[in-house]
VODREN-159525 format. One line per 2 residues: their letters; for each residue x, y, z of N, C-alpha, C, O. Coordinates in nm, 3 decimals. Example, Ala and Ser with C-alpha at 12.3 -4.5 7.8 and 13.67 -1.06 7.14 Angstrom:
as> 1.319/-0.569/0.780/1.230/-0.450/0.780/1.320/-0.330/0.780/1.424/-0.332/0.846 ~ 1.285/-0.225/0.708/1.367/-0.106/0.714/1.290/0.003/0.787/1.341/0.114/0.804
//
This chain:
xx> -5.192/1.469/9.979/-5.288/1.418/10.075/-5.411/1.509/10.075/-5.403/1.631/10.066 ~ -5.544/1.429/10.086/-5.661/1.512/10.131/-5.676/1.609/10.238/-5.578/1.651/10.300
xx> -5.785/1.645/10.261/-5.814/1.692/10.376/-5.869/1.610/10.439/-5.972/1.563/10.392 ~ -5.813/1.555/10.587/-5.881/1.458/10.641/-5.890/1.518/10.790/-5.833/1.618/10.833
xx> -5.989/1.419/10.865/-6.065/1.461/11.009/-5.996/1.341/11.090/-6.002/1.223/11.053 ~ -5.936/1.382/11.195/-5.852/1.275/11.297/-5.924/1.270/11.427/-5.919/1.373/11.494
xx> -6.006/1.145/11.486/-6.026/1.170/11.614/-5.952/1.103/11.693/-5.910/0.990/11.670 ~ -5.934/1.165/11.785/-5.813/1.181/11.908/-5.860/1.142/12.055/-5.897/1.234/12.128
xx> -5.863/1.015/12.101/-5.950/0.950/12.180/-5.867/0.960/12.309/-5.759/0.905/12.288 ~ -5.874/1.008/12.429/-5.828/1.006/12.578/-5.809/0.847/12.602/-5.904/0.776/12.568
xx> -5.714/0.794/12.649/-5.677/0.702/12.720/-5.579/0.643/12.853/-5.457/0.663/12.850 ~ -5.617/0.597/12.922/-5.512/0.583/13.053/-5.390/0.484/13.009/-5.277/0.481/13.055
xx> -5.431/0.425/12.933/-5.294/0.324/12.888/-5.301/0.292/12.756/-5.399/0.241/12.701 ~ -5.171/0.327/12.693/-5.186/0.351/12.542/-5.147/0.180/12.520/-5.197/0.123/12.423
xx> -5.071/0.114/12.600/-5.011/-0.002/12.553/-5.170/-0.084/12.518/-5.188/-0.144/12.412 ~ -5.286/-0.074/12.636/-5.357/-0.188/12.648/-5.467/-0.114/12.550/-5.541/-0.199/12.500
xx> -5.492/-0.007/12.515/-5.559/0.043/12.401/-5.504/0.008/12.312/-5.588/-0.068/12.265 ~ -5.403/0.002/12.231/-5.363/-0.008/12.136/-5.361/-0.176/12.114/-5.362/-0.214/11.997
xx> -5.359/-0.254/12.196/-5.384/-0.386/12.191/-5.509/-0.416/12.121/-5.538/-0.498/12.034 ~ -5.586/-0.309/12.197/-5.772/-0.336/12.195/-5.819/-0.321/12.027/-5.895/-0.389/11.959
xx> -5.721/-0.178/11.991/-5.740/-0.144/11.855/-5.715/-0.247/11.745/-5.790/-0.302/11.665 ~ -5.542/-0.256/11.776/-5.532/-0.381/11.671/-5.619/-0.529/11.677/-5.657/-0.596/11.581
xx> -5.630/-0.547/11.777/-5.755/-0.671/11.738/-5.865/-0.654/11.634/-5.903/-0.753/11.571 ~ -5.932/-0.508/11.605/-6.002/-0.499/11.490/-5.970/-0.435/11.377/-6.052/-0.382/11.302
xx> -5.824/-0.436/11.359/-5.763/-0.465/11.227/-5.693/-0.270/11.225/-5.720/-0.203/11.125 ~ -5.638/-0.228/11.300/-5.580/-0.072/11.324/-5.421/-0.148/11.316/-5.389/-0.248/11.380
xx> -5.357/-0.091/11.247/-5.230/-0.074/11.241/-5.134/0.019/11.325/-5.116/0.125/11.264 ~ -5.072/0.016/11.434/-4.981/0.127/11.482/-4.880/0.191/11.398/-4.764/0.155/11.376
xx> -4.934/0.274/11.362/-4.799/0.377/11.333/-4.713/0.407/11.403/-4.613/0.364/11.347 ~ -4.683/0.456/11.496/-4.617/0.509/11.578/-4.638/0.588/11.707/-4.754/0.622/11.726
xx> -4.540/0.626/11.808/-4.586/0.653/11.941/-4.536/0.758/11.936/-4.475/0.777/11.831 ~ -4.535/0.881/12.042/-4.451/0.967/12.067/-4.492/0.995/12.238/-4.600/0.996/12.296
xx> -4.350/1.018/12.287/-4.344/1.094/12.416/-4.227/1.196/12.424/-4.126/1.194/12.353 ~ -4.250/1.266/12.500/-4.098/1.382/12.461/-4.050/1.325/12.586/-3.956/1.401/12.610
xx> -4.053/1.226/12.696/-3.952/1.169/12.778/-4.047/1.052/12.840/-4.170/1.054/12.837 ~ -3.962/0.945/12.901/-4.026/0.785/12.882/-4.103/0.832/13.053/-4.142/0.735/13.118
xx> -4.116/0.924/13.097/-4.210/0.934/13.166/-4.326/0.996/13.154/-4.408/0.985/13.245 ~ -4.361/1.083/13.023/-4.455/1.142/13.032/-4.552/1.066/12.938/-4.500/0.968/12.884
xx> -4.670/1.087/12.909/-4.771/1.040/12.871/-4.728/1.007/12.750/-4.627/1.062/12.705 ~ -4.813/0.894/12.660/-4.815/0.849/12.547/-4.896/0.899/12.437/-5.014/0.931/12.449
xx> -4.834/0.905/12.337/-4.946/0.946/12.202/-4.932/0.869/12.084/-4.824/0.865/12.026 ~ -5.067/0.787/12.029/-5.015/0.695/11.967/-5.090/0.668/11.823/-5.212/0.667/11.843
xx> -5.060/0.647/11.696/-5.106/0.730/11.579/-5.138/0.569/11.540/-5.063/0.478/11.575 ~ -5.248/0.551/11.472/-5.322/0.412/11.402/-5.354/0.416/11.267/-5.351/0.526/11.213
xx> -5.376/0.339/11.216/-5.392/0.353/11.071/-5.507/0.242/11.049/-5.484/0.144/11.121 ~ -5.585/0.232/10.997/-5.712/0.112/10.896/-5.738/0.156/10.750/-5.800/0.255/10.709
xx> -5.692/0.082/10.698/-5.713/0.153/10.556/-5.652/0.311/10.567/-5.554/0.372/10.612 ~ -5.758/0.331/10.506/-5.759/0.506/10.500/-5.785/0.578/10.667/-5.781/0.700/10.681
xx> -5.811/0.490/10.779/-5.883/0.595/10.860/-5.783/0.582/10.974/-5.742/0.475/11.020 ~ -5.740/0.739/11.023/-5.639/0.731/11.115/-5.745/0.751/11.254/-5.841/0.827/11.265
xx> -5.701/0.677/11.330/-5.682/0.734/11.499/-5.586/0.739/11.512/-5.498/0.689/11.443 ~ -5.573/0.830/11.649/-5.510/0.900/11.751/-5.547/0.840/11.858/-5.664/0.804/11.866
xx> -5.444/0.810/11.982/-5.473/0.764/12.122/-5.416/0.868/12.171/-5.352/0.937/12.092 ~ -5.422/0.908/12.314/-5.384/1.018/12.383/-5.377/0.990/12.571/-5.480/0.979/12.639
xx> -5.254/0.985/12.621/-5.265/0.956/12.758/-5.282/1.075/12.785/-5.356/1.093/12.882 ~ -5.230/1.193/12.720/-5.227/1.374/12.782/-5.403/1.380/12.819/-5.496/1.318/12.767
xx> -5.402/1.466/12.912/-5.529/1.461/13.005/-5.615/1.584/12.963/-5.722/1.602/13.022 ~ -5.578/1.664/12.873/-5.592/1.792/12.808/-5.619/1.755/12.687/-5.706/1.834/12.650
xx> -5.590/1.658/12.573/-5.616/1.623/12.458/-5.761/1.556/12.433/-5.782/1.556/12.312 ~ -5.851/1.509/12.492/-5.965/1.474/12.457/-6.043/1.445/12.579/-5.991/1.417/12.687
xx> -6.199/1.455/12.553/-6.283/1.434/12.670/-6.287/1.292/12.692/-6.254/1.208/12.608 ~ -6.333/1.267/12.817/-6.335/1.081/12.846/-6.459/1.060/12.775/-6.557/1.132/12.754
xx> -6.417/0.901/12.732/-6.578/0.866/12.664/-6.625/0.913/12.585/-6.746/0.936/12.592 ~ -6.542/0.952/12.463/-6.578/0.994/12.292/-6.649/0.922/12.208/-6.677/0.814/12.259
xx> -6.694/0.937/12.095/-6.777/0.875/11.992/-6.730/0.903/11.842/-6.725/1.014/11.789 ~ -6.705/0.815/11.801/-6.696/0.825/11.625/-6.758/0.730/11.544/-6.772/0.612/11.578
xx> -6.790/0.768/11.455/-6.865/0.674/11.358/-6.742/0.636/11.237/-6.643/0.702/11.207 ~ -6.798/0.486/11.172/-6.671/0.456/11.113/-6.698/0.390/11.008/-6.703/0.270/11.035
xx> -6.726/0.417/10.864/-6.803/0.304/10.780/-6.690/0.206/10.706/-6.578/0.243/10.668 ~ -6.722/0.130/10.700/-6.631/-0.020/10.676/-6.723/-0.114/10.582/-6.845/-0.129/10.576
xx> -6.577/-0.191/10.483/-6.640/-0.261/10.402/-6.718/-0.371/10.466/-6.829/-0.387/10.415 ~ -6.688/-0.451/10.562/-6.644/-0.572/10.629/-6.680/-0.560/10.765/-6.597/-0.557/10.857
xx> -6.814/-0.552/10.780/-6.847/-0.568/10.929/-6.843/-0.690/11.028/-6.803/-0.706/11.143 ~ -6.909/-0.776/10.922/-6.834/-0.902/10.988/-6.728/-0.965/11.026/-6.740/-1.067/11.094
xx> -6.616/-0.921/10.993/-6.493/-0.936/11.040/-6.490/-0.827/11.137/-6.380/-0.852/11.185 ~ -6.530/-0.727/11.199/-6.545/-0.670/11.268/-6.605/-0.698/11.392/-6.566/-0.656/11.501
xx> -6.729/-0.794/11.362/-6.812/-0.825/11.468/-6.746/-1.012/11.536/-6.777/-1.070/11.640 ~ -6.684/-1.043/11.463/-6.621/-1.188/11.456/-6.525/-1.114/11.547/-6.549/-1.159/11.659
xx> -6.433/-1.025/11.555/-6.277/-1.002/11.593/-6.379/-0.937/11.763/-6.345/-1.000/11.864 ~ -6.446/-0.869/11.777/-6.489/-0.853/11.912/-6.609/-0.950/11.964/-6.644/-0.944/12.082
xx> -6.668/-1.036/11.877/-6.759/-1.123/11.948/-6.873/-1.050/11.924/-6.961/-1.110/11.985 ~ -6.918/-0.955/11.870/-7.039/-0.906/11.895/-7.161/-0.934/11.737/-7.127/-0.956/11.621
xx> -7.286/-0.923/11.790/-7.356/-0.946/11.688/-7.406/-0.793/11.610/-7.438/-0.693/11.674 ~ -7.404/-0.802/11.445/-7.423/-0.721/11.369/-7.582/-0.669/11.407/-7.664/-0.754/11.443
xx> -7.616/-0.538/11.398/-7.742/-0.511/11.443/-7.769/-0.444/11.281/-7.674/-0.383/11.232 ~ -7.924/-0.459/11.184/-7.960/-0.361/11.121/-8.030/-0.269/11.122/-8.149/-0.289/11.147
xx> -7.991/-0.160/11.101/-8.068/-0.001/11.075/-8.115/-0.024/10.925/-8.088/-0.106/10.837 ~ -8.193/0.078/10.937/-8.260/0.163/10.818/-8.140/0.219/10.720/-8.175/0.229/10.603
xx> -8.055/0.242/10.738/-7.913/0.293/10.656/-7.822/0.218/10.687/-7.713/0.254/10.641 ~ -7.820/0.109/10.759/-7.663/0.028/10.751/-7.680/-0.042/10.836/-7.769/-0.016/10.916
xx> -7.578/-0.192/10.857/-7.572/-0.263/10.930/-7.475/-0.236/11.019/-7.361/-0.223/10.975 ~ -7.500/-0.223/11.173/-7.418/-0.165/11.270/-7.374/-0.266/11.333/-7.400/-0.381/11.296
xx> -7.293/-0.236/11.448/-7.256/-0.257/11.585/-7.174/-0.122/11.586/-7.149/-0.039/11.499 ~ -7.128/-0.140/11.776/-7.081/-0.048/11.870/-6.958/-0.098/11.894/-6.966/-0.221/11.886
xx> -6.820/-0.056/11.925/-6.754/-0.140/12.020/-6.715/-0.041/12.132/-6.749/0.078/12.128 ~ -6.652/-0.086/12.217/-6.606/0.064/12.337/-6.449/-0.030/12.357/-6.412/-0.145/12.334
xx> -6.398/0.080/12.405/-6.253/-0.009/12.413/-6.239/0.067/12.541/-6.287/0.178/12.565 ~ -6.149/-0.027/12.641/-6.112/-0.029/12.732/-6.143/0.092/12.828/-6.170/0.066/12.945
xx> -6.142/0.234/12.782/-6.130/0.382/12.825/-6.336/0.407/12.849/-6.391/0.487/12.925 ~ -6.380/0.342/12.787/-6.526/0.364/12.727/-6.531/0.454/12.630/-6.633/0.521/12.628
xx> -6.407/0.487/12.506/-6.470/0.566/12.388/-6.522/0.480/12.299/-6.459/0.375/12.307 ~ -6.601/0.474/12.225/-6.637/0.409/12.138/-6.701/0.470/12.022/-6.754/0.576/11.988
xx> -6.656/0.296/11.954/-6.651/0.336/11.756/-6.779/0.239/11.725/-6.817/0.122/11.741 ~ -6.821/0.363/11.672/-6.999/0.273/11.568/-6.972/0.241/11.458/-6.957/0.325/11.370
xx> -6.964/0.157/11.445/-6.904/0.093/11.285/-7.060/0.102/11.203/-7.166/0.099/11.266 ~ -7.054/0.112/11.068/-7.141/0.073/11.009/-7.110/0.070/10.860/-7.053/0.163/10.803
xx> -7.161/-0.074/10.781/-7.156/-0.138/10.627/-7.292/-0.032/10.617/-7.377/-0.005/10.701 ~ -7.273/0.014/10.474/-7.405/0.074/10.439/-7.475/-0.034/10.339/-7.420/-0.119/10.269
xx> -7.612/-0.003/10.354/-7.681/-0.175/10.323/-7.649/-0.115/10.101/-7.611/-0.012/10.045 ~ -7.685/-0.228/10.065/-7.705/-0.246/9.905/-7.739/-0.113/9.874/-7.807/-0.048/9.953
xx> -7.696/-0.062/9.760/-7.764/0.038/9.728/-7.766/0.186/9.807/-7.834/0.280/9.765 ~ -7.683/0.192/9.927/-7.679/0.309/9.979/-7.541/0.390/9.998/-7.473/0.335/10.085
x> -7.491/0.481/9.956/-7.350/0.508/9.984/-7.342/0.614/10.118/-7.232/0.652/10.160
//
């Protein structure tokens, strides 16, 4: 395996986040709690790019930001309803999920890697 960068997003409810996620195509890996009362932690997969969800109140600030480049924005913007916006380097949108962290997706236009 590479060296890879995991962001680890604060959430109050991993069930209804993780709902939010898979609608734009995140795979659950798996959960962990060390007892069915304590907080949830919950590992995602898209392609290559992992998130992390986190009910622990110590694991991430509220209202995070990551950027996320993707082949397929339009299936992105189709699966939340939202319209594709273009930049100067890529065609964007925003989404925020349930907690208000949110992921900036962006296709990089022709010609730009």
């Amino acid at each position: 395996m590479s060296d890879q960068m995991v962001p680890i997003f604060r959430v109050k409810d991993a069930a209804k986040a993780i709902a939010f996620y898979q609608r734009v195509g995140f795979v659950l890996e798996g959960t962990h709690q060390f007892a069915a009362d304590l907080p949830v932690y919950a590992f995602l997969l898209r392609g290559n790019v992992q998130l992390h969800l986190s009910e622990h109140t110590g694991d991430a600030p509220k209202r995070s930001l990551a950027y996320f480049w993707v082949q397929d924005i339009d299936a992105i913007a189709d699966a939340v309803g939202q319209t594709v916006e273009q930049a100067p380097w890529a065609r964007e949108l925003e989404i925020v999920d349930p907690d208000g962290n949110r992921i900036r997706c962006g296709q990089p236009n022709s010609g730009t890697s």
